[in-house]
C-alpha positions in Angstrom: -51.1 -21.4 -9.1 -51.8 -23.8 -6.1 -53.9 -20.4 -4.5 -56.2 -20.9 -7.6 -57.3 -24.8 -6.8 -59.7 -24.3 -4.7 -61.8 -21.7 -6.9 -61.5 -23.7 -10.5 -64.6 -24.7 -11.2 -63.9 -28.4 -12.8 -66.7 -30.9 -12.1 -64.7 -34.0 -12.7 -61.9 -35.5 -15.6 -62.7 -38.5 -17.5 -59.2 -40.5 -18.5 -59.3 -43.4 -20.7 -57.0 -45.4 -22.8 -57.1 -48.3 -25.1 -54.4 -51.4 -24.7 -53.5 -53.3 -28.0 -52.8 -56.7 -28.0 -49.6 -55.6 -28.9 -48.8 -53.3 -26.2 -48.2 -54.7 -22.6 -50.7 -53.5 -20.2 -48.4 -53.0 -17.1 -46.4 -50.0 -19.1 -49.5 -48.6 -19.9 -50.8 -48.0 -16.4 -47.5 -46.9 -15.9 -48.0 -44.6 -19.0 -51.6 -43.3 -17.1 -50.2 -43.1 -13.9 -47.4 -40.7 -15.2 -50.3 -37.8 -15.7 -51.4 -38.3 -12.3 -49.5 -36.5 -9.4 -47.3 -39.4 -7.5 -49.4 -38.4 -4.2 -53.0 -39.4 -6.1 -51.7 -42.3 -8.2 -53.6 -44.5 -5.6 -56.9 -42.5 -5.2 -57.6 -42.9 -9.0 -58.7 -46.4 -9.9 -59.0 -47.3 -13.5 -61.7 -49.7 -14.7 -60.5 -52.6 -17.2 -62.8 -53.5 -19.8 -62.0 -56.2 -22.1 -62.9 -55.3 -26.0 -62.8 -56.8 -29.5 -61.0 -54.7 -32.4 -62.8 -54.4 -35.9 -61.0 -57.5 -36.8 -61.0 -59.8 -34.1 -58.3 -58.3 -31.7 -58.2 -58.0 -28.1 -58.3 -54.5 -26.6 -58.5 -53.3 -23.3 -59.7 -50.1 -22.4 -58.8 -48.4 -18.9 -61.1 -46.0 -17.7 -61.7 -43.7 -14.7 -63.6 -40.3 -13.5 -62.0 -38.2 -11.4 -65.1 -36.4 -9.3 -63.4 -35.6 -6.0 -63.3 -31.4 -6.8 -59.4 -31.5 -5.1 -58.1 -34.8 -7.2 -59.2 -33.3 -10.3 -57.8 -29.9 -9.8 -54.8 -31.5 -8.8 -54.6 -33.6 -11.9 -55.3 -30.5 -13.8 -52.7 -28.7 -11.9 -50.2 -31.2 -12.8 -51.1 -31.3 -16.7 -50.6 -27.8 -16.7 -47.5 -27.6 -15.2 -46.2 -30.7 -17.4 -47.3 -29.3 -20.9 -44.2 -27.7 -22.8 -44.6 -24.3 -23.9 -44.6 -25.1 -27.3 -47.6 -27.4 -26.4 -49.2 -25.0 -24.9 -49.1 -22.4 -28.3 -50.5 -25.3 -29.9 -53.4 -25.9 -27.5 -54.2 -22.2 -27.4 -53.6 -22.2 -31.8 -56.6 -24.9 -31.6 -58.5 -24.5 -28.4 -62.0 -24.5 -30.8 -61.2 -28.0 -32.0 -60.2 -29.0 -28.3 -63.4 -27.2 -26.5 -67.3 -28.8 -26.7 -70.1 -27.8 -24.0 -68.0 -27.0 -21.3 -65.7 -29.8 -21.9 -61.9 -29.4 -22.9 -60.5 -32.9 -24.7 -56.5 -33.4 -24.7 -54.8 -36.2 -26.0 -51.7 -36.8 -24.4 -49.0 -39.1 -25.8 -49.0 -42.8 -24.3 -45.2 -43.6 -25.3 -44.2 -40.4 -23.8 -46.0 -40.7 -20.5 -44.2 -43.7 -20.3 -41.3 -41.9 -20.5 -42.2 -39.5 -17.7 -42.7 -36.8 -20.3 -46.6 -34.9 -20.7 -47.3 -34.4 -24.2 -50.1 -33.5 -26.6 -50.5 -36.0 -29.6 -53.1 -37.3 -32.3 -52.4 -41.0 -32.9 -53.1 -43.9 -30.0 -53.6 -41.2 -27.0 -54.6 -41.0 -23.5 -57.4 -39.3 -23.8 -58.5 -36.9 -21.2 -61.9 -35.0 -21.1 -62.2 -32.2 -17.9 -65.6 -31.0 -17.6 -66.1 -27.6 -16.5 -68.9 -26.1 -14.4 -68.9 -23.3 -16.7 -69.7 -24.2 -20.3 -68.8 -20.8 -22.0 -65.8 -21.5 -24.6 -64.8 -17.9 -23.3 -65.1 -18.7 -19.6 -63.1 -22.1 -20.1 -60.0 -20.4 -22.2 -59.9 -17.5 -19.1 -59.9 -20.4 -16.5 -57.6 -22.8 -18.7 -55.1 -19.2 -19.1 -55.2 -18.3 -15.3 -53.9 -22.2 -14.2 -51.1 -21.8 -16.9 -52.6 -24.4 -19.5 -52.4 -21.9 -22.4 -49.8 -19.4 -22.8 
């Protein structure tokens, strides 16, 4: 789908992820940089910010928005093309609970992306948001089918 790139119309990603105290933060970069495509893993900077749990624990939270039109298409490209196809069924089974003003949320699997595998998951994510330029639910399902995110 490399043709389509240049005509999706997404405005920029938002990827974020929270670091327990129990979780080493090197392997979670590692974890983030994993959804990237190797070529951009140095164009996208995440920002650290140092956070306090509900009971007293350290968090960090890693942050960063993707704006540049080609990075984030290539970003999406690569989440599309790492998604299994049973992942996929699921995404398209819930799209509603996935899609809000122009905005698709996944949550990707932090222990697999560590392991070099993309996957969708509910508990401790990496969350990614991609804003759209077209807020439609029905014109973000067409665009998400034509780059071979849903089946």
């Amino acid at each position: 789908m490399k043709n389509l790139s240049s005509k999706i119309p997404i405005a920029y990603i938002d990827i974020r992820v929270f670091a327990h105290a129990t979780e080493d933060t090197d392997k979670v970069l590692n974890a983030l940089h994993t959804i990237l495509p190797k070529e951009l893993v140095d164009m996208v900077v995440f920002k650290k910010s140092n956070l306090t749990g509900h009971h007293g624990n350290p968090i960090i939270l890693f942050e960063a928005r993707i704006k540049e039109k080609n990075v984030a298409n290539t970003v999406f490209e690569k989440l599309s093309a790492g998604l299994s196809i049973l992942d996929k069924e699921l995404l398209s089974r819930e799209i509603e609970q996935h899609l809000e003003n122009g905005n698709l949320y996944v949550r990707l699997d932090k222990q697999s992306a560590y392991l070099n595998e993309i996957k969708l998951c509910q508990t401790d994510p990496i969350h990614m948001r991609v804003h759209f330029k077209k807020h439609s639910p029905e014109e973000v399902v067409d665009i998400c089918r034509k780059f071979g995110l849903l089946p």
